[in-house]
N, C-alpha and C positions, 0 to 999 in steps of 0.2 A: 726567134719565135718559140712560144712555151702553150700547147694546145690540152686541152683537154673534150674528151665531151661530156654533154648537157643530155640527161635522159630526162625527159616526165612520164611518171609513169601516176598511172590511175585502172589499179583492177588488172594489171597483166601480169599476174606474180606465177603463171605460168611459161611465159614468152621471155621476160627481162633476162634471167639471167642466161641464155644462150645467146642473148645480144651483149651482154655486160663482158663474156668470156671473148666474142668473138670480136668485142672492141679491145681487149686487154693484148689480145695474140698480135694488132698494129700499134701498139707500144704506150695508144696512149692512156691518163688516170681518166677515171669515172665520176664525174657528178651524177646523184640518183636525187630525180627530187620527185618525193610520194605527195602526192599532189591531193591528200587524203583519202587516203583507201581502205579498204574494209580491212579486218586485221591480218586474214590470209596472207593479203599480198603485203602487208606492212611488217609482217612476221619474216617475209621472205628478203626484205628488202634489208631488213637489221641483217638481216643474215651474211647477205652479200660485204656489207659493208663490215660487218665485226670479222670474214671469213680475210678481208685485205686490206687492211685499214689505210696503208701503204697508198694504193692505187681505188681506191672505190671509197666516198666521200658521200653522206646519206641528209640531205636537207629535207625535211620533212613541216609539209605545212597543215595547219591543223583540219586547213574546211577546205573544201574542192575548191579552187577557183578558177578550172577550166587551163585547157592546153598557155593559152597567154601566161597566164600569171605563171603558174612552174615553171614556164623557160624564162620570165622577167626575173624569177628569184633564182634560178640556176647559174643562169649568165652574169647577175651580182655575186653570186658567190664567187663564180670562176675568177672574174676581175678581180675581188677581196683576198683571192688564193694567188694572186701573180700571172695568171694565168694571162696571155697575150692574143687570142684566140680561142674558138669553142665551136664545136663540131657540134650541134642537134642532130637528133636522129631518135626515129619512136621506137617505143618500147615493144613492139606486138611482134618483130620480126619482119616487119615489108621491106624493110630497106636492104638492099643489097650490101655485106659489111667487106665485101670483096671491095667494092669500090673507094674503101677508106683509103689507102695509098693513090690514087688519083685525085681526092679531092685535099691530101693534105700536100700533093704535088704543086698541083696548082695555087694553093693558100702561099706557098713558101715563093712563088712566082711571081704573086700578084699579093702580098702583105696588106692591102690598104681598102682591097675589094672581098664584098662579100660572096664566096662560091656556092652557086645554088644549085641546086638536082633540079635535073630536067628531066621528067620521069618517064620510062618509056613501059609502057604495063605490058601486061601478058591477059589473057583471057579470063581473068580470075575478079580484075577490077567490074565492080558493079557499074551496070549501064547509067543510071539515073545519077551517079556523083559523077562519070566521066563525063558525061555532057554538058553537066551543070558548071564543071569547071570552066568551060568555055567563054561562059556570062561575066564571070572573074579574070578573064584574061583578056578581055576587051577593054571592060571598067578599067584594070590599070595600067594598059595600052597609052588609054585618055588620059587616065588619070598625070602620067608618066612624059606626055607625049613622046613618047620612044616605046621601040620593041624590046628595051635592051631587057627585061624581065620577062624571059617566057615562059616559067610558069612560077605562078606566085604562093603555092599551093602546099608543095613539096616539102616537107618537114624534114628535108635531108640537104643540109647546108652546113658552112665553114663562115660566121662573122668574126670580123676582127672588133676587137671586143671594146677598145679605146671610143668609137666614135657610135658603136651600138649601145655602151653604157650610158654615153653621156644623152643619147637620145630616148630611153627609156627613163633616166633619171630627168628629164626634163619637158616630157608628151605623155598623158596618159592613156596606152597604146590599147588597143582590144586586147581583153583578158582569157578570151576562149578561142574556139573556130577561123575569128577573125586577125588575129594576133598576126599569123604567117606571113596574109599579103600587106598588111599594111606597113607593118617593121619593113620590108626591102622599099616599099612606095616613099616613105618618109625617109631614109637611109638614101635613096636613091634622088630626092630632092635638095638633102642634103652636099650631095657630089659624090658618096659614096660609088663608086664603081661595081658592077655588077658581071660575074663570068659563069656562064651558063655551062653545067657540067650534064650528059645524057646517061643517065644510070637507069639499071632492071626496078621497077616496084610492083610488087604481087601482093595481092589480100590472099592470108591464108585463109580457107576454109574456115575453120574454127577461132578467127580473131574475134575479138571484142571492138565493137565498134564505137566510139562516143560521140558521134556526129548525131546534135539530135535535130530533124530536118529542120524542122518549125523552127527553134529556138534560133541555132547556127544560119539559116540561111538569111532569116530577119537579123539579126548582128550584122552577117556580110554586107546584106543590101542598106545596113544605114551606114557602116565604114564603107562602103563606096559613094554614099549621096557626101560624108563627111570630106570625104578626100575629094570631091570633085571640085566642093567650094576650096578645098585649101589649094588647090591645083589653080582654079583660077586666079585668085590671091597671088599666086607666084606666076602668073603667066609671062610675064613682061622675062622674067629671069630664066624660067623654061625657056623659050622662046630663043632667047639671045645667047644660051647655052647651043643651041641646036643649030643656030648659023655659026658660032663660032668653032664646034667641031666640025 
């Protein structure tokens, strides 16, 4: 196994690089992909990248195209770079980087399955996205028919890169908000196996948020109406999966 991780970053040129170090201290290199940001943070990002060239790799795309697109161009890199595996994880600092060595435990365990954070928040997550998440956890329930996805949400995951490349190289997946649960629902249709990992996530105070309600949550709700007809498409094959295990 040869792992790297996948940051997208858009506008945190104050948070990345305490995440950039604190991924460096569990061994492994850095994909940064600036997912077109204002010069600030794009200034910061050259930075990182010219300060280790060695371990911190700077894919910069010209126009915003939303959380999807930076990690679809991140994870082609990775692949492109030999990479055998990719750890996502956002740039603002929520994710606990304590948990890196449990989920690349697990990765080196289960090779062939994607490992997902399963987030367990603290008092800090806002009431109106925890609940909302709820609506998306049932959609790919259905979608799924299995629980084995419990939450589809979490931008803190371990794919193996082999069967994630060739499904972004062959689906054109949501390019923003929607990106997260669909890549496991399609991965997951595919046969991709799924191991559900329980990690800390806290909203700092002063993060930047890029969830914008309207736009994001209309995205969500048309890749759930999309994935429902692809669900029934394949019911026959769901189906006959879920007697046979």
């Amino acid at each position: 196994m040869k792992t790297c991780a996948v940051i997208p970053v858009y506008n945190h040129g104050e948070a990345v690089g305490a995440v950039v170090e604190a991924i460096k201290v569990h061994g492994l290199p850095c994909i940064l992909v600036d997912d077109g940001s204002e010069p600030g943070c794009a200034a910061v990002l050259d930075l990182l990248a010219a300060s280790d060239p060695d371990r911190v790799r700077l894919v910069r795309l010209a126009v915003n195209q939303g959380k999807g697109g930076a990690m679809i161009a991140g994870l082609r890199a990775a692949h492109d770079c030999g990479f055998t595996h990719a750890l996502q994880i956002d740039a603002d600092g929520q994710h606990d980087t304590r948990d890196i060595p449990c989920f690349l435990e697990l990765s080196a365990r289960h090779p062939d399955r994607v490992i997902c954070g399963c987030p367990i928040f603290d008092d800090s997550v806002p009431k109106g996205r925890l609940y909302g998440r709820y609506a998306t956890h049932v959609w790919v329930w259905i979608n799924t028919l299995s629980l084995a996805i419990r939450d589809s949400m979490c931008g803190f995951r371990v794919y193996p890169l082999a069967p994630t490349v060739a499904l972004i190289d062959r689906v054109r997946l949501g390019r923003r908000m929607d990106f997260d649960s669909e890549v496991l629902v399609r991965l997951h249709w595919r046969g991709v196996g799924i191991v559900n990992l329980p990690t800390q996530v806290r909203y700092p105070a002063d993060g930047v948020s890029h969830f914008d309600v309207l736009r994001d949550n209309l995205l969500i709700s048309r890749m759930h109406a999309r994935l429902f007809f692809g669900m029934l498409a394949r019911l026959p094959q769901l189906l006959w999966r879920k007697v046979a295990s």
